[in-house]
KEROVEX-845129 format. One record per residue (C-alpha): residue number from 0; residue in one letter; x, y, z. Coordinates in steps of 0.001 Angstrom, whole numbers, padded with zeros to 6 digits. Example, Ala and Ser with C-alpha at 12.3 -4.5 7.8 and 13.67 -1.06 7.14 Angstrom:
R  nr rest    east   north      up
R   0    A  012300 -004500  007800
R   1    S  013670 -001060  007140
This chain:
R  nr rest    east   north      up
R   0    X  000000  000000  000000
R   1    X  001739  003370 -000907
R   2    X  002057  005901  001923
R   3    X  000794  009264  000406
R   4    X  001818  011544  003085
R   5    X  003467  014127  001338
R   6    X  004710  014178 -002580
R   7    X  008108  016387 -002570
R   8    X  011470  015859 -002396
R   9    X  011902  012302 -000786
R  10    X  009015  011099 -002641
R  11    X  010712  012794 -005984
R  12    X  014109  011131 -005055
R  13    X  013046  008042 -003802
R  14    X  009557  007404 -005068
R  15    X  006007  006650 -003337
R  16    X  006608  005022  000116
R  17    X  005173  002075  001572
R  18    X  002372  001621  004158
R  19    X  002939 -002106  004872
R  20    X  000125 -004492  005967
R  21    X  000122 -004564  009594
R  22    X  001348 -001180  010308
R  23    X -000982  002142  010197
R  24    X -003050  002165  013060
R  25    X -006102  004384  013223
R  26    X -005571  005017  016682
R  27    X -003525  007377  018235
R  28    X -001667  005489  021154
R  29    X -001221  008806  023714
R  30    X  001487  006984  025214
R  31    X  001894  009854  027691
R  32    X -001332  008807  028898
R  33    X -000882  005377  030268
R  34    X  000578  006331  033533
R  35    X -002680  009282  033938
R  36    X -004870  006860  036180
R  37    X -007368  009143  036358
R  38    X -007896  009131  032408
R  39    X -007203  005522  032677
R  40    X -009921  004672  035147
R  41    X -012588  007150  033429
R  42    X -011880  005587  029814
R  43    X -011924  002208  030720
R  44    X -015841  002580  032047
R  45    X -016481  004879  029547
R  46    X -019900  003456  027634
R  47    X -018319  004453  024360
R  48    X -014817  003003  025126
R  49    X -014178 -000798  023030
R  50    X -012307 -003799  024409
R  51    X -010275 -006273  021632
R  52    X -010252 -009884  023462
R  53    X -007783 -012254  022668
R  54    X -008127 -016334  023970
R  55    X -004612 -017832  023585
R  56    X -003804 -014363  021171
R  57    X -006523 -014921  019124
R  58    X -009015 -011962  018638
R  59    X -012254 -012573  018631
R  60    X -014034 -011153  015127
R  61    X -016940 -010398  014155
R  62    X -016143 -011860  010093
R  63    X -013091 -012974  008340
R  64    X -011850 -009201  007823
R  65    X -013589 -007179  011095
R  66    X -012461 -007418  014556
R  67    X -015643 -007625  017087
R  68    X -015203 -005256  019608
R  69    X -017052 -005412  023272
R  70    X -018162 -002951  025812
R  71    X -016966 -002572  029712
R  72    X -020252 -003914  030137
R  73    X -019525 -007341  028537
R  74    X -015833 -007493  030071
R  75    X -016637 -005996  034159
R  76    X -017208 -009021  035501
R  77    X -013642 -010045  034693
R  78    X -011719 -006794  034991
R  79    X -013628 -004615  037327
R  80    X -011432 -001350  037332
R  81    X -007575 -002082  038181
R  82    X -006875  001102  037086
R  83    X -008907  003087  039945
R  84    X -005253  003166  042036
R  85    X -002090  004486  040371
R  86    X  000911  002482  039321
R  87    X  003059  003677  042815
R  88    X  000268  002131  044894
R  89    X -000443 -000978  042711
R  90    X  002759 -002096  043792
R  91    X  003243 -001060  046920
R  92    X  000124 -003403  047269
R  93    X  001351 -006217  044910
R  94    X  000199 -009866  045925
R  95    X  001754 -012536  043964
R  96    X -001166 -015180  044902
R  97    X -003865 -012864  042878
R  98    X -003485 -013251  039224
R  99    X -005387 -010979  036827
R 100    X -006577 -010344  033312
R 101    X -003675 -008332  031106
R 102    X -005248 -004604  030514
R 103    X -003624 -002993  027458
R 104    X -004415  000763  026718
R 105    X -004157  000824  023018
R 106    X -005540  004640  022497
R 107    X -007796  006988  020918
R 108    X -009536  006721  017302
R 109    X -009647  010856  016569
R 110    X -011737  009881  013909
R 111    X -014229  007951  015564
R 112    X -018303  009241  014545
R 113    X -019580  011878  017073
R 114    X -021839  009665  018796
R 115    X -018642  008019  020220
R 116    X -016551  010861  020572
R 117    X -015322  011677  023931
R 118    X -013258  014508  025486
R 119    X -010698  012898  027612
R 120    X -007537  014801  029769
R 121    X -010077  018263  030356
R 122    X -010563  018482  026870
R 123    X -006846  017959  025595
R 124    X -007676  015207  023024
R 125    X -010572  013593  021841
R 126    X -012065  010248  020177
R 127    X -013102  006662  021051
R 128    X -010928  004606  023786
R 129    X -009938  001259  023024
R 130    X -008220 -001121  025250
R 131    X -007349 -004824  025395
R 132    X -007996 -007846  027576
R 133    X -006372 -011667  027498
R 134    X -009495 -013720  028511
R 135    X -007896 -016549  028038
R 136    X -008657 -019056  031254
R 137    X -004941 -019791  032285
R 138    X -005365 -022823  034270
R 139    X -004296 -022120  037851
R 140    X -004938 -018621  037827
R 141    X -007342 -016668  040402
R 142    X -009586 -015768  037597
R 143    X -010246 -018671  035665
R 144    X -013442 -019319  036375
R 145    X -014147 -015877  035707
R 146    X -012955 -016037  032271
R 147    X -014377 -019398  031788
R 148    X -017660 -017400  032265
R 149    X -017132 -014631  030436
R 150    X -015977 -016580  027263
R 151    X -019593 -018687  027901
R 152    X -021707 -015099  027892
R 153    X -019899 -013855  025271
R 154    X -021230 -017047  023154
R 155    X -024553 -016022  024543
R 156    X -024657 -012746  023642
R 157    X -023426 -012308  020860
R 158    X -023396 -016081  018437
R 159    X -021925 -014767  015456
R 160    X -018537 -013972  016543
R 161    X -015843 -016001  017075
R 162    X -011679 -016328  018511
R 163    X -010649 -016441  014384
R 164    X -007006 -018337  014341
R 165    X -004578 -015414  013622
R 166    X -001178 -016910  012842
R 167    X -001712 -018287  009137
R 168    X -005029 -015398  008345
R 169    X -004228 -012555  006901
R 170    X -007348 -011430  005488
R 171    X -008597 -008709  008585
R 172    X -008977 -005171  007046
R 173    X -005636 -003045  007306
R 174    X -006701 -000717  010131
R 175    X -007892 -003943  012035
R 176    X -004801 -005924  011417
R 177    X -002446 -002695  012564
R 178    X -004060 -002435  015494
R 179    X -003814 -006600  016114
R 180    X -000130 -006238  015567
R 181    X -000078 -003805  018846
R 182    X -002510 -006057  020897
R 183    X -000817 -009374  019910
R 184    X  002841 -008569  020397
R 185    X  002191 -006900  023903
R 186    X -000102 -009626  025376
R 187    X  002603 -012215  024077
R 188    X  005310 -010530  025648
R 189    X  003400 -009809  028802
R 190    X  002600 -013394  028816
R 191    X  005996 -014603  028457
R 192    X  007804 -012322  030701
R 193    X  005900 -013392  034348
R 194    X  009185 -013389  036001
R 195    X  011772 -011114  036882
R 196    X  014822 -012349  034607
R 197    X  017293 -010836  036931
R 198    X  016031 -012750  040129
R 199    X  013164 -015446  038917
R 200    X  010489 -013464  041219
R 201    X  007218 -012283  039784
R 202    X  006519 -009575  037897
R 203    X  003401 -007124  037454
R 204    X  001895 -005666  034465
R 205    X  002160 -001383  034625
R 206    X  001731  001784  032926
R 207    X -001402  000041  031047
R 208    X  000333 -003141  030009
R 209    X  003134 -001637  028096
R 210    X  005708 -002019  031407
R 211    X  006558 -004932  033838
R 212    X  007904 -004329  037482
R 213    X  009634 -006333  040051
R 214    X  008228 -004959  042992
R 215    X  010264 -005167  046081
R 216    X  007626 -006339  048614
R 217    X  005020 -008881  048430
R 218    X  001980 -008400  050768
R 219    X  003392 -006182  052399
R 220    X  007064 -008724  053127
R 221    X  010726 -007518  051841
R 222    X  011339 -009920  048747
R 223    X  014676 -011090  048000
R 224    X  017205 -008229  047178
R 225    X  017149 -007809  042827
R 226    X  019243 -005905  040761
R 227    X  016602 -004367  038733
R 228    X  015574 -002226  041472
R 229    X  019016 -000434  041253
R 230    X  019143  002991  039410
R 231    X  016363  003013  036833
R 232    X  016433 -000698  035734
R 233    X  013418 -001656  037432
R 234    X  011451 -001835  034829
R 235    X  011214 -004508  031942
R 236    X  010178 -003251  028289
R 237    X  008503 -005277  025596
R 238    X  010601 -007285  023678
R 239    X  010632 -006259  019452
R 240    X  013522 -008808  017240
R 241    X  014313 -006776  014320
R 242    X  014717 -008888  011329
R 243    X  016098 -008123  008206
R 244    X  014162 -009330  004718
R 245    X  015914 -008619  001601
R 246    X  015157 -008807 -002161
R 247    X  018334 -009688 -004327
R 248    X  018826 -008028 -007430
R 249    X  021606 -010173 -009977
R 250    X  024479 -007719 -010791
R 251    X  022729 -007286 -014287
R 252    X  019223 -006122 -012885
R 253    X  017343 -008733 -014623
R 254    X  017075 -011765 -012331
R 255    X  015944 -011672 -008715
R 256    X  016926 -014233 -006075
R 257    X  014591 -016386 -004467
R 258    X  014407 -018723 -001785
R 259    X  012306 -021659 -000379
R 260    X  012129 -024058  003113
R 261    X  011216 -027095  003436
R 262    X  007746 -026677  004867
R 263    X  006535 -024782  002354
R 264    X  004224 -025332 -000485
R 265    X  005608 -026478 -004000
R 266    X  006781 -024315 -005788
R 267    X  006883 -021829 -003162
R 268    X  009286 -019210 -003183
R 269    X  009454 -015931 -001220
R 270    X  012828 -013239 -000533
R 271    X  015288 -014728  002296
R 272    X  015265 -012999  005762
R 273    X  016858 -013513  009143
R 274    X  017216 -011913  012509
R 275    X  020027 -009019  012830
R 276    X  022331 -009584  015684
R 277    X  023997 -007151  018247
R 278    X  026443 -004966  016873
R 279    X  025308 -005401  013308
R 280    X  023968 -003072  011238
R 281    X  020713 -003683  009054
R 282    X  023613 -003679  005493
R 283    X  025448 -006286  006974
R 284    X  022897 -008395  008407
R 285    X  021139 -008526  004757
R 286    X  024790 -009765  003394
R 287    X  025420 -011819  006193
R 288    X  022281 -014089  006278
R 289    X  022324 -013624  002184
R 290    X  025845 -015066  002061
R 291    X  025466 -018051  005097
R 292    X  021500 -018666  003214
R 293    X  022052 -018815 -000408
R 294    X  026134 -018190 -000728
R 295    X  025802 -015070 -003084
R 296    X  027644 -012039 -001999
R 297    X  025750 -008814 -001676
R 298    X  027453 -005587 -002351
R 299    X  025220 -002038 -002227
R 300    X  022330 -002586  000325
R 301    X  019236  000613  000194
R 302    X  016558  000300  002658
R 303    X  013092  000220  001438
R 304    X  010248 -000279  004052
R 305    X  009369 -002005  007589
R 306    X  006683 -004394  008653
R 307    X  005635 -004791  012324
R 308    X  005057 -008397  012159
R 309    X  003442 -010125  015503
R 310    X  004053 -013552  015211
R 311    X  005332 -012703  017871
R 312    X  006885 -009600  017629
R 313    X  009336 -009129  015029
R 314    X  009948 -005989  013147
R 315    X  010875 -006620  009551
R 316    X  012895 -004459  008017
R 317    X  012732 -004958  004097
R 318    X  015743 -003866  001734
R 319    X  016849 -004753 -001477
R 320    X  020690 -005562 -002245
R 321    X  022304 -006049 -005401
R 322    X  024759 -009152 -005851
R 323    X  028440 -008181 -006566
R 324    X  029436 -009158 -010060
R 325    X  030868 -012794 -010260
R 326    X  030178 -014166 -006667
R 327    X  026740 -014876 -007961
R 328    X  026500 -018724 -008231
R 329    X  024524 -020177 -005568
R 330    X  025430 -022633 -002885
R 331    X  023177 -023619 -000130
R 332    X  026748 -025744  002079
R 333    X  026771 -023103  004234
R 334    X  023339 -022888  006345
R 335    X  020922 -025586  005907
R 336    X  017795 -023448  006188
R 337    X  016800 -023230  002758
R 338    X  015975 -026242  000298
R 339    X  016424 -024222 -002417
R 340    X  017397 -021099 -004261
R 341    X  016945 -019804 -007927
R 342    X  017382 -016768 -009684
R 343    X  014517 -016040 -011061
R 344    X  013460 -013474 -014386
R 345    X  011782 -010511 -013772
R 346    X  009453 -011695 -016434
R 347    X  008267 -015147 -014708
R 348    X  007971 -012918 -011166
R 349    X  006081 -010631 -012787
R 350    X  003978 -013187 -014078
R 351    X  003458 -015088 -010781
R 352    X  002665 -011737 -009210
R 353    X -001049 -012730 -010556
R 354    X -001368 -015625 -008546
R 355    X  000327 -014868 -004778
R 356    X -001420 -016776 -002070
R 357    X -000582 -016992  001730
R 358    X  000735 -020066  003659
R 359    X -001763 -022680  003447
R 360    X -004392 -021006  001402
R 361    X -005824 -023339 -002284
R 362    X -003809 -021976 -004943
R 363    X -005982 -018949 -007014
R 364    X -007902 -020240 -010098
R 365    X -005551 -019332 -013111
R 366    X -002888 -020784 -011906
R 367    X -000850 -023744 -013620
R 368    X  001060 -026285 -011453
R 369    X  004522 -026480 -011492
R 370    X  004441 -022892 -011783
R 371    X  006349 -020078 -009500
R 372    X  004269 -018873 -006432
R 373    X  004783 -015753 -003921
R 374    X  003179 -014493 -000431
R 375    X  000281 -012328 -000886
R 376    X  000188 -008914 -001036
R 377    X -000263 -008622  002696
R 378    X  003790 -009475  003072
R 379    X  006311 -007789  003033
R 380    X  008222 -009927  000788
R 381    X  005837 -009704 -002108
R 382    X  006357 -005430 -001854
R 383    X  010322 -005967 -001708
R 384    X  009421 -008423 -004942
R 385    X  007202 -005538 -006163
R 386    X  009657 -002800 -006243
R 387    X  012386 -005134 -007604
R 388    X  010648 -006001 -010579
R 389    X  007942 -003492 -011644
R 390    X  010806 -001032 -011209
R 391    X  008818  000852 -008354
R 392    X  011891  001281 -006136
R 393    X  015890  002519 -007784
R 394    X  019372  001732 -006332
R 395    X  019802  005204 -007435
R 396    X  017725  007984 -008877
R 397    X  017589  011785 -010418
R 398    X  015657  014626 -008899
């Protein structure tokens, strides 16, 4: 999708960007906001305000491409209000045998109709709230009943909707699926990250699920001394694993390269990609895993868009390299990752570009077995394969 904010000089340089699928969220996140418990506790009750539920990080939706969205009124029984006492006194208070439901303040849709718009902060800013809730009945946990309950009403009330699997379905509506990409990545990591890693006590959930603590009493009792607590390292941020995905342009800028795994559909092929490590920059991770991958050697490296990708939280950075003349033969010795590897024409990618299909999905009608297929449009990897060869994107360019 081409980002249209503004048309001069960068766009002149460098062309139209690129609003991937899973980023551009309608909501404005008012990050400031999520220690204000007074805002917090107001728009959480608010009759206007939405709730996203996830069971096991799957939202629940009211069709293949809408997210459902409830009211406090469906979720109080679970939640009540947490957020009627500030952060400082939440733990200060902390009890590690009460377990509750992960809160996320997501933020404000400005553009929300004005039957649900709301002043909030005396009038600063304005729009719908939305927040987020796990439901999911983690066995064990104080409130498991309760969610067990909720889920059951929910069924009740309203039939039609449903938790729709998210990993492999990538069909929600762009707005939807940016604002999925937030809620899934932050109730992953929240769910993951229960204990201090420092000293293996229990964390809490704070500034409206974006922030973990390792309090230093429990029930009132001195816990064991922790590190964290020292300076300003007491508090744990979510976790984002920048990855690198590259298209490969052949030295002679008619060929790109291509790769495939094992688990994949036949004929399969999609850009290679891997995770960037400390001390590397985004250039040399792309010839790095490009090199150890496929065993072609990647000389000029230009950035060309990112993806916020939740599965569970990677950022995917896309850029497309061009292979140094002569070190372009392929050889797959090196990492074992990748069954196979082709350079491809531009004219046969262009041609496949007609029948892209995500992960699992029937192939499209039109299209001839044995033939080349690519991810959907929704990927990343199919824009990178875009710009590389419908000539959307240059290694260099004139004003």
């Amino acid at each position: 999708m081409a980002d249209d904010r503004g048309g001069g000089f960068l766009a002149r340089k460098f062309g139209a960007g690129v609003e991937n699928y899973f980023s551009g969220s309608p909501l404005n996140r008012l990050a400031f906001l999520r220690s204000n418990h007074s805002f917090l506790s107001t728009a959480l009750t608010h009759p206007a305000t939405r709730f996203i539920l996830l069971n096991s990080l799957d939202p629940l939706s009211a069709s293949a491409s809408d997210l459902a969205f409830a009211t406090y009124a469906d979720v109080q029984p679970l939640i009540a209000n947490p957020f009627a006492a500030d952060d400082k006194a939440a733990i200060e208070a902390f009890d590690s045998t009460v377990d509750r439901p992960l809160i996320i303040f997501l933020g404000v849709d400005e553009a929300a109709p004005p039957t649900d718009h709301v002043a909030w902060a005396a009038g600063k800013y304005a729009g719908q709230a939305y927040f987020s809730v796990d439901v999911t009945p983690r066995p064990n946990t104080s409130y498991q009943t309760l969610a067990e309950q909720l889920l059951a009403a929910l069924a009740v009330r309203y039939p039609a909707w449903e938790f729709r699997r998210s990993r492999l379905d990538l069909r929600l509506n762009r707005p939807h699926a940016a604002i999925l990409a937030s809620v899934r990545s932050l109730t992953n990591w929240n769910a993951t990250a229960p204990f201090c890693a420092s000293c293996g006590q229990k964390t809490m959930s704070t500034n409206a699920g974006t922030k973990r603590h390792c309090p230093a009493k429990d029930r009132g009792v001195e816990r064991r001394p922790c590190a964290s607590r020292e300076g300003v390292h007491n508090i744990n941020f979510p976790r984002t694993d920048p990855t690198v995905i590259m298209a490969v342009i052949s030295s002679d800028g008619k060929k790109i390269l291509l790769g495939r795994q094992r688990k994949w559909p036949s004929d399969w092929y999609s850009t290679l990609a891997g995770f960037l490590e400390p001390g590397e920059s985004i250039e040399e991770a792309v010839r790095r895993e490009v090199w150890e991958e496929a065993g072609v050697t990647v000389g000029r490296v230009v950035l060309h868009s990112s993806q916020p990708w939740p599965y569970p939280a990677n950022l995917m950075i896309g850029a497309i390299g061009e292979a140094v003349p002569g070190k372009e033969t392929i050889d797959l010795g090196n990492d074992k990752e990748l069954e196979g590897a082709k350079w491809f024409p531009f004219e046969q990618v262009v041609e496949a570009l007609k029948f892209t299909t995500a992960l699992g999905d029937p192939t499209p009608e039109g299209y001839k077995k044995g033939d080349l297929r690519l991810p959907p449009g929704t990927a990343i990897a199919n824009q990178l394969i875009q710009a590389v060869v419908l000539g959307g994107f240059h290694l260099t360019s004139k004003i």
